[in-house]
C-alpha positions in Angstrom: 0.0 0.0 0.0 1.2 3.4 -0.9 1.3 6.4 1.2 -0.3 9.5 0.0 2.0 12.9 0.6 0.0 15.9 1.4 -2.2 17.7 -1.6 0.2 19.8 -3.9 -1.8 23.4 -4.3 -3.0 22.7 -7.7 -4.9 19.8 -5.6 -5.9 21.5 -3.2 -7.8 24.5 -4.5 -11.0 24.6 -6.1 -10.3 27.2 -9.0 -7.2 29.1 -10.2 -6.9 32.5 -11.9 -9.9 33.7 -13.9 -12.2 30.8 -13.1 -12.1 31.8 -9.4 -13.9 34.9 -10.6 -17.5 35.1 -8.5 -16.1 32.3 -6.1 -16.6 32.1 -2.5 -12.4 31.7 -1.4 -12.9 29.9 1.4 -15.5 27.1 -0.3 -12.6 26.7 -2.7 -9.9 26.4 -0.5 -8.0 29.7 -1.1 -8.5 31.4 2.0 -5.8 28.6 3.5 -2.6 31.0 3.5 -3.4 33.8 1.9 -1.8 37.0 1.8 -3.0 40.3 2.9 -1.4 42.8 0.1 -2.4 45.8 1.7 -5.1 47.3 4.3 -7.7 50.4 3.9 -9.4 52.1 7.1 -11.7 54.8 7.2 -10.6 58.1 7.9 -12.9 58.6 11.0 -12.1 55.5 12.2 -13.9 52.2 11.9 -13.0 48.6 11.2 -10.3 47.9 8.5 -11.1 46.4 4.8 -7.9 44.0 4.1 -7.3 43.0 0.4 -6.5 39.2 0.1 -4.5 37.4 -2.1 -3.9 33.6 -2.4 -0.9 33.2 -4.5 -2.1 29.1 -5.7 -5.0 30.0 -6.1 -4.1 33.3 -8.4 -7.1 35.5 -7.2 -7.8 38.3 -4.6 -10.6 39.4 -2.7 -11.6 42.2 0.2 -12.4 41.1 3.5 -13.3 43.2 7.1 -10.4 42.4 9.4 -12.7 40.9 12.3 -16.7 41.5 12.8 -18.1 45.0 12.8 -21.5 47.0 12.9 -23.4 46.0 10.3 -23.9 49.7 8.9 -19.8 49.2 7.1 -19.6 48.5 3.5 -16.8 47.7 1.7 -15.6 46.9 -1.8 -13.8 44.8 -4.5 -13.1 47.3 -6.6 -12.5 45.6 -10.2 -11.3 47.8 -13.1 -13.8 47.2 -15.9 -15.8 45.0 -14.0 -18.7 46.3 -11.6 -17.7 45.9 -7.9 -18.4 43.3 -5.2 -20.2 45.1 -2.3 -20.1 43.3 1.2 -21.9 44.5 4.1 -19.7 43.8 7.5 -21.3 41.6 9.7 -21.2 41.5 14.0 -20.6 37.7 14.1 -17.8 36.9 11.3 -15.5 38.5 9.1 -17.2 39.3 5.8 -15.7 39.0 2.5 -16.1 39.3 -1.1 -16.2 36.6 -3.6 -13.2 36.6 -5.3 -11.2 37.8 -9.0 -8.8 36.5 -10.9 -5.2 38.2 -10.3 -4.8 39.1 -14.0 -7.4 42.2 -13.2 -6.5 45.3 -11.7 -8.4 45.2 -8.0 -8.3 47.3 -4.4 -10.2 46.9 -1.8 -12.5 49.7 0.1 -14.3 50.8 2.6 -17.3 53.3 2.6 -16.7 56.9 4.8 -19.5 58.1 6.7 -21.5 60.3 5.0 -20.1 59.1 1.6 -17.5 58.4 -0.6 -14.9 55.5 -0.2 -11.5 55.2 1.3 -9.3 52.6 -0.6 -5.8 50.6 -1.1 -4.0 51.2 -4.3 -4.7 49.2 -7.3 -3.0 45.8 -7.5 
């Protein structure tokens, strides 16, 4: 009988690059080790908006840092491409679904009163 090593990352994930696109990262398995690239916080204060990136999978999305008020938005900002809008959420940290890394994408997070702060483009 053979032993099996662990899964190499093209095993393990569900989706790579543009066919992650619209896909929930931790139902596919890229949320296991993923990067945070950079970090956008609201001016006034208020929970942070951490863009994700999970290098085997070869997507990114934008996800609160911990739970928060429910009143937060925040954004996958995708050039070309409409955003993802997430709303925070008190029990979990919310999170986009995800796009491919061969976009353009930066995470935000919606100011009171308006307008959005956000990281730079990746």
């Amino acid at each position: 009988m053979a032993l099996l090593g662990p899964a190499t990352a093209a095993e393990a994930a569900g989706c790579a690059g543009n066919t992650c696109t619209g896909k929930n990262p931790h139902s596919q398995g890229c949320d296991q080790g993923a990067d945070v690239l950079d970090r956008a916080i609201p001016s006034g204060g208020g929970p942070r908006v951490e863009l994700r990136r999970s290098k085997r999978c070869s997507a990114a999305w934008a996800r609160f840092d911990g739970p928060a008020n429910e009143n937060w938005r925040a954004k996958l900002d995708i050039q070309g491409r409409k955003p993802v809008i997430i709303h925070a959420s008190q029990s979990y940290a919310a999170y986009t679904t995800m796009v491919g890394t061969s976009s353009r994408y930066r995470a935000c997070i919606e100011e009171y009163g308006g307008g959005w702060t956000c990281t730079k483009w990746h």
